[in-house]
DSSP file (Angstrom, degrees, kcal/mol; ACC not computed):
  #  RESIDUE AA STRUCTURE BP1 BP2  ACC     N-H-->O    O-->H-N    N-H-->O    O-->H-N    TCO  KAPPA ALPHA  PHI   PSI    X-CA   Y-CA   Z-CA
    1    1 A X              0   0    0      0, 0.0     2,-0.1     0, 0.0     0, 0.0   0.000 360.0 360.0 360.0 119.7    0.0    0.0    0.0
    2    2 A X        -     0   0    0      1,-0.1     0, 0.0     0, 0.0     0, 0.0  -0.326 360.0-111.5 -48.1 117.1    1.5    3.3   -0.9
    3    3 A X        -     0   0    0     -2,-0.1     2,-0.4     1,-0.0    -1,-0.1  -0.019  30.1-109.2 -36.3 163.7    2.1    5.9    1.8
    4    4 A X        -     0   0    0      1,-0.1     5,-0.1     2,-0.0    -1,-0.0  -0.982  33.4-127.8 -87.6 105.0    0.1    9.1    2.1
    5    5 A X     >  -     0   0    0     -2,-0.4     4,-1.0     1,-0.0    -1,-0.1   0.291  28.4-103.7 -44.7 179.4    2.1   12.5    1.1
    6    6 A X  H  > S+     0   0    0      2,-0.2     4,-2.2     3,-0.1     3,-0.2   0.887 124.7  50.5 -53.2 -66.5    2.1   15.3    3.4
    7    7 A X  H  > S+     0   0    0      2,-0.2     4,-1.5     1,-0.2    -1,-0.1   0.738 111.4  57.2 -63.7 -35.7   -0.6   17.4    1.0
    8    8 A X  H  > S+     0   0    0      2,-0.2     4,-0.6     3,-0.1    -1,-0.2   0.914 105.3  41.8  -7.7 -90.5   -2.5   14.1    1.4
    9    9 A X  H  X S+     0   0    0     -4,-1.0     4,-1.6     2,-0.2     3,-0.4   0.812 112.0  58.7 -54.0 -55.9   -2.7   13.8    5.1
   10   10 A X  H  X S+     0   0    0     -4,-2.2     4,-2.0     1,-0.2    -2,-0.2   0.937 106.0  48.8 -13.9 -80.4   -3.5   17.5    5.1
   11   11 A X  H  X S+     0   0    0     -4,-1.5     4,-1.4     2,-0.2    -2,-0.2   0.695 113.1  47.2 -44.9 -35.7   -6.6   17.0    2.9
   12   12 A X  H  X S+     0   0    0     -4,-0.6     4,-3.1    -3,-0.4     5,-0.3   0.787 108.0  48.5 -64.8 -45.8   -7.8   14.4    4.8
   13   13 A X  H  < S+     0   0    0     -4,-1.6     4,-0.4     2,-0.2    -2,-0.2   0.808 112.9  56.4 -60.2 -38.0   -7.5   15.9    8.0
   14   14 A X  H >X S+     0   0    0     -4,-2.0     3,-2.4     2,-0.2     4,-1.2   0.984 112.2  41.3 -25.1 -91.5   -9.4   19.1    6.2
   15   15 A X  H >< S+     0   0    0     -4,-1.4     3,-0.7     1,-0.3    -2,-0.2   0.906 110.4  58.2 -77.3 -30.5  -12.1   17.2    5.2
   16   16 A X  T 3< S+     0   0    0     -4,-3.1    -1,-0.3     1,-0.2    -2,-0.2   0.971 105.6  51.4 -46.1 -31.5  -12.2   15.2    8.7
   17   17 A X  T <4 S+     0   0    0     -3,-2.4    -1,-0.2    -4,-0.4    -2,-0.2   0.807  83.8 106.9 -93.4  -7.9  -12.6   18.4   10.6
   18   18 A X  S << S-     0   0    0     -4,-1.2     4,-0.0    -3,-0.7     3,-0.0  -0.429  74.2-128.7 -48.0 135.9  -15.7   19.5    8.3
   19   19 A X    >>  -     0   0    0     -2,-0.1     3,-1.4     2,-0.1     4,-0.8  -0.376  37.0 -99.3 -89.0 165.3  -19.1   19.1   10.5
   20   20 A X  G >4 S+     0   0    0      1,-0.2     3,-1.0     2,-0.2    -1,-0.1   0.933 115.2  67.3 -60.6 -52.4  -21.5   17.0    8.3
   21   21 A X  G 34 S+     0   0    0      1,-0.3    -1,-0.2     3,-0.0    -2,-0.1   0.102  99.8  49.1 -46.6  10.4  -23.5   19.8    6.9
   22   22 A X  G <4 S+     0   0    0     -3,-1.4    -1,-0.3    -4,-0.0    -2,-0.2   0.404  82.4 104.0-114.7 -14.9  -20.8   21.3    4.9
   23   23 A X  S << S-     0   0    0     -3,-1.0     2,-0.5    -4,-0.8    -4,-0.0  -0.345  73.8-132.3 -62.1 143.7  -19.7   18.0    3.3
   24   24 A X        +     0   0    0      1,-0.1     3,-0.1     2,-0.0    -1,-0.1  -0.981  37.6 163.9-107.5 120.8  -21.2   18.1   -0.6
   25   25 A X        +     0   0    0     -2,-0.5    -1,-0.1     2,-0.1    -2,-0.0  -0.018  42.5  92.8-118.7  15.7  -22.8   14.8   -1.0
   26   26 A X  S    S+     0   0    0      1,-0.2     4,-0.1     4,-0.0    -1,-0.1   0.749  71.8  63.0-116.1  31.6  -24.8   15.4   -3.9
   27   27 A X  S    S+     0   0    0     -3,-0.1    -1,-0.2     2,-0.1     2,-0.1   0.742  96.1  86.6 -77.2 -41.8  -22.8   14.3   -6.6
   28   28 A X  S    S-     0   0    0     -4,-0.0    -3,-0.1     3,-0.0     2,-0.1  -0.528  79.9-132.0 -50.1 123.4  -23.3   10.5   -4.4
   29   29 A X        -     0   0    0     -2,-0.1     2,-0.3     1,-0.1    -2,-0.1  -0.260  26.7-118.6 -39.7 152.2  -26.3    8.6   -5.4
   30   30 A X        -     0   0    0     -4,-0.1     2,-0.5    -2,-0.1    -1,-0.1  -0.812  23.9-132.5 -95.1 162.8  -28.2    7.5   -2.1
   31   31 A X        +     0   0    0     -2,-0.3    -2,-0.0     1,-0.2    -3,-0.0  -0.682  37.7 160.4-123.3  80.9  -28.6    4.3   -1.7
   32   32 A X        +     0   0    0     -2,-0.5     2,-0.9     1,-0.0    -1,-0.2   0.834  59.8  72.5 -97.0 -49.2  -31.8    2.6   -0.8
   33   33 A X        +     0   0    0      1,-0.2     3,-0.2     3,-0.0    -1,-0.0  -0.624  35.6 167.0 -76.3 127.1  -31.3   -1.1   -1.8
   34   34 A X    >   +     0   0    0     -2,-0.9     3,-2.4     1,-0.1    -1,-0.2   0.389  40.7 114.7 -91.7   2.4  -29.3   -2.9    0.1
   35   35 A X  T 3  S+     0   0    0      1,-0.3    -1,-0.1     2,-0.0     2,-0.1   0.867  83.4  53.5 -35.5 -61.2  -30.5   -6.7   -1.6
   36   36 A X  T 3  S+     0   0    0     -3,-0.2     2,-0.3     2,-0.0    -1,-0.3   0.034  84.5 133.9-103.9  47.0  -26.9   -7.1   -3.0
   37   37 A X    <   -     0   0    0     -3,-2.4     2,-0.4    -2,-0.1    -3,-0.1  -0.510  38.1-160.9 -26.9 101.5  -25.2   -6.5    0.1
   38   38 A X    >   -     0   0    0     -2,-0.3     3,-0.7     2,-0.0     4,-0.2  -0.957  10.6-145.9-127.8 135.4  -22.2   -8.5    1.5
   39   39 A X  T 3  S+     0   0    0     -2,-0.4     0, 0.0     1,-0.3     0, 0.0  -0.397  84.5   7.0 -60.1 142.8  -21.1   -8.6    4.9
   40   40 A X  T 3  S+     0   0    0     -2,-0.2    -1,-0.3     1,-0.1    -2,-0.0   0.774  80.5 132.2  54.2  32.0  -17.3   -8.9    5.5
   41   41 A X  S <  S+     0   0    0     -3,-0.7    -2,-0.1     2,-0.1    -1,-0.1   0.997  88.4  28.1 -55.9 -47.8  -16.3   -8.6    1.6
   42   42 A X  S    S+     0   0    0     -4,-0.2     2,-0.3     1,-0.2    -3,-0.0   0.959 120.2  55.0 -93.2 -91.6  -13.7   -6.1    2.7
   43   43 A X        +     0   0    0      1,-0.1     2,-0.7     0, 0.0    -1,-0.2  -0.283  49.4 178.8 -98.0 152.9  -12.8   -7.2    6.4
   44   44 A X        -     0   0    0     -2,-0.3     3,-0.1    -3,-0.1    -1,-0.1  -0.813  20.1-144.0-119.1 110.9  -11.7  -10.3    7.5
   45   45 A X        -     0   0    0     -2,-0.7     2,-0.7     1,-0.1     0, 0.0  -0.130  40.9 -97.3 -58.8 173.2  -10.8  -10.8   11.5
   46   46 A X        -     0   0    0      2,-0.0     2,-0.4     1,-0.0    -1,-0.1  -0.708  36.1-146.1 -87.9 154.9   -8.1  -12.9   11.9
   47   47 A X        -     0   0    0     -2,-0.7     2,-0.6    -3,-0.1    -3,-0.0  -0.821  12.8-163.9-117.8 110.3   -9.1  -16.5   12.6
   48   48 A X        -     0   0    0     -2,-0.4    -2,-0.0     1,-0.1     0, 0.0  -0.959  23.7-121.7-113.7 119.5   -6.7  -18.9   15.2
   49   49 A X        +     0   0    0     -2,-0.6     2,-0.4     2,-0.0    -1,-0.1   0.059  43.3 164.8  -4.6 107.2   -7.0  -22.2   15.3
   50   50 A X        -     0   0    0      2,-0.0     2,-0.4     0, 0.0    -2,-0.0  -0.933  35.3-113.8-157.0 170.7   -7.9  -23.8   18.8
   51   51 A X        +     0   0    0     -2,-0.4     2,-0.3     2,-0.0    -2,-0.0  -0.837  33.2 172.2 -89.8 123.1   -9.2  -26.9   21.2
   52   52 A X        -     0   0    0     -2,-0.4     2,-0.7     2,-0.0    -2,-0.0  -0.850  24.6-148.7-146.0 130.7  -11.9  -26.3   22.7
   53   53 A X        +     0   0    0     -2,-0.3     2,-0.4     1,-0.1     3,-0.1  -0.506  29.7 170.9-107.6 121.0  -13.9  -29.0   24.7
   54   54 A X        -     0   0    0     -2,-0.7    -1,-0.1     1,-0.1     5,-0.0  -0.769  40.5 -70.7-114.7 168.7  -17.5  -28.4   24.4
   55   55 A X     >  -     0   0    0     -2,-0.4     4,-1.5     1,-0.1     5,-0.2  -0.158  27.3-129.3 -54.6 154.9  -20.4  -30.4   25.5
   56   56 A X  H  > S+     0   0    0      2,-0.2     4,-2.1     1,-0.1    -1,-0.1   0.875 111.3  51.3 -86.2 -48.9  -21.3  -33.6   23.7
   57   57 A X  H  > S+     0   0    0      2,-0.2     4,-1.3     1,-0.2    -1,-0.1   0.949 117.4  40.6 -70.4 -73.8  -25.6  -31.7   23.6
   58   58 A X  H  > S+     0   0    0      1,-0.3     4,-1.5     2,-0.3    -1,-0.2   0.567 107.8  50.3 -36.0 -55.6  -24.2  -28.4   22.1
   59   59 A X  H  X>S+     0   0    0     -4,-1.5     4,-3.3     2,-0.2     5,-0.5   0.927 116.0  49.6 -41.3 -71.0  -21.7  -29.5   19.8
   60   60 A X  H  X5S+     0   0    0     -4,-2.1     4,-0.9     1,-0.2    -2,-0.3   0.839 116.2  53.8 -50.1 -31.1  -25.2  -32.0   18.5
   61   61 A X  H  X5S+     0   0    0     -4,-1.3     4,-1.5     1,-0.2    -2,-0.2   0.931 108.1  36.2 -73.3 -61.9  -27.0  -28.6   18.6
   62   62 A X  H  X5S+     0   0    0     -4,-1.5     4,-0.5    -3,-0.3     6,-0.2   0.637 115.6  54.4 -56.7 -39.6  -25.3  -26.4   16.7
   63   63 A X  H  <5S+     0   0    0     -4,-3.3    -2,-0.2    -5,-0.2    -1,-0.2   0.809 108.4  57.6 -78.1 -28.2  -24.2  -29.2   13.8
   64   64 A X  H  <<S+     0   0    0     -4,-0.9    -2,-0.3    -5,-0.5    -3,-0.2   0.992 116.6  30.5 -84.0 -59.5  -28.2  -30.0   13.6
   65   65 A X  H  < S+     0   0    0     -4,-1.5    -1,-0.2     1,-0.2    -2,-0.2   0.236 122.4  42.3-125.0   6.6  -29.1  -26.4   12.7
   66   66 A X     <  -     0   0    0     -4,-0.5    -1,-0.2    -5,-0.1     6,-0.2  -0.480  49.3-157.9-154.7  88.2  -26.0  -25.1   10.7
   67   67 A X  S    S+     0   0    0      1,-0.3     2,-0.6    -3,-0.2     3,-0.2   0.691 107.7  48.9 -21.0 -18.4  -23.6  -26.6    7.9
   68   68 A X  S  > S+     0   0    0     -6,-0.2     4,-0.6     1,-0.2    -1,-0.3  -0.610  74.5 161.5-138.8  84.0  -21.1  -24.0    9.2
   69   69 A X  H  > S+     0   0    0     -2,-0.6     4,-0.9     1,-0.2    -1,-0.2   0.786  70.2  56.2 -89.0 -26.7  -21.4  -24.8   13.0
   70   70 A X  H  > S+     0   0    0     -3,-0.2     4,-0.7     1,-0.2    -1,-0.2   0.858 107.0  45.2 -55.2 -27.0  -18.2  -23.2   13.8
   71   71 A X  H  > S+     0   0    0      2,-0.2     4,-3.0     1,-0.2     5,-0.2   0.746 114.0  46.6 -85.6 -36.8  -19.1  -20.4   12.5
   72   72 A X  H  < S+     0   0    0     -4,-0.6     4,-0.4     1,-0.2    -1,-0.2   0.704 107.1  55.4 -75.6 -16.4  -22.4  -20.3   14.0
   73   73 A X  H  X S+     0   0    0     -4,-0.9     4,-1.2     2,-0.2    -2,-0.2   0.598 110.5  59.2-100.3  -8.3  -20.8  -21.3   17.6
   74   74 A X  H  X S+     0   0    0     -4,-0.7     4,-0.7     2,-0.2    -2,-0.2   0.906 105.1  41.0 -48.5 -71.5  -18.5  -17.8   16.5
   75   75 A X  H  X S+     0   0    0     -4,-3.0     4,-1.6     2,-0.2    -2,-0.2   0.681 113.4  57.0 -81.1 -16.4  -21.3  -15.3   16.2
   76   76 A X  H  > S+     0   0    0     -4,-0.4     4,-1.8    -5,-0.2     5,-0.5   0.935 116.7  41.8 -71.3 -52.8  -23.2  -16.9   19.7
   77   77 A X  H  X S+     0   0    0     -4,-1.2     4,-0.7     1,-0.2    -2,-0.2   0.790 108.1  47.5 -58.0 -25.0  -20.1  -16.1   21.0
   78   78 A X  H >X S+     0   0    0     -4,-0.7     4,-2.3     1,-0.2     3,-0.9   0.969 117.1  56.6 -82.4 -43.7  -19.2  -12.5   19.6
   79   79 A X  H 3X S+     0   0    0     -4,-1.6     4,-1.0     1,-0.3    -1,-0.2   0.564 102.7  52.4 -66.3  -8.6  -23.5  -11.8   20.9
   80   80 A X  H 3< S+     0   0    0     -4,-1.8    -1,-0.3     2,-0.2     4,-0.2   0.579 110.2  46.5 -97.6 -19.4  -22.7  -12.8   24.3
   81   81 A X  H X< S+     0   0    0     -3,-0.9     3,-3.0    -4,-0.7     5,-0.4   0.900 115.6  51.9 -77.7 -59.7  -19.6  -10.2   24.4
   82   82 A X  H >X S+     0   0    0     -4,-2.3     3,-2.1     1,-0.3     4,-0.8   0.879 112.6  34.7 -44.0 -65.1  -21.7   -7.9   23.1
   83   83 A X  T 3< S+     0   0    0     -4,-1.0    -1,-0.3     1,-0.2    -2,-0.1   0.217 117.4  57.3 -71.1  29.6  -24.6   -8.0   25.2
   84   84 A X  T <4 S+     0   0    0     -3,-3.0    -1,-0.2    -4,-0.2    -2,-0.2   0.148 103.6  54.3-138.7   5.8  -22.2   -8.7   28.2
   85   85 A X  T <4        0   0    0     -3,-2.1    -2,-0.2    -4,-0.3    -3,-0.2   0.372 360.0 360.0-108.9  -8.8  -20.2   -5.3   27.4
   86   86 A X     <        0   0    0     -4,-0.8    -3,-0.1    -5,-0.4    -4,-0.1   0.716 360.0 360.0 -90.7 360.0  -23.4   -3.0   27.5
């Protein structure tokens, strides 16, 4: 990825400090459908391997209702940090 110049950084920093009601947005389309939407295209957390010994029920639980039960046993977990930070 290419560094930022000086005149760059400047310009960004310029337009950061604009309040929203001076920003010109109506050369931007608005954007009402969202159908073809994808979640994560752009970021992707990074993903570590691990052991992790869960109950014999869950495990059956989780495999029964999802082809991608890791993934599913992922997002229960990221929704229990989440409602367990508010």
């Amino acid at each position: 990825m290419n560094k930022l110049t000086k005149r760059q950084k400047d310009e960004i920093a310029a337009l950061a400090a604009l309040p929203d009601e001076r920003v010109d947005t109506t050369d931007v389309p608005e954007l009402m459908d969202w159908d073809d939407a994808r979640r994560g295209q752009f970021y992707r957390p990074l993903k570590k391997p691990v052991t992790i010994r869960l109950d014999a029920d869950v495990l059956a639980w989780f495999k029964a209702h999802s082809d991608k039960y890791q993934t599913a046993i992922n997002q229960a977990l990221r929704d229990y940090i989440s409602s367990s930070a508010k």
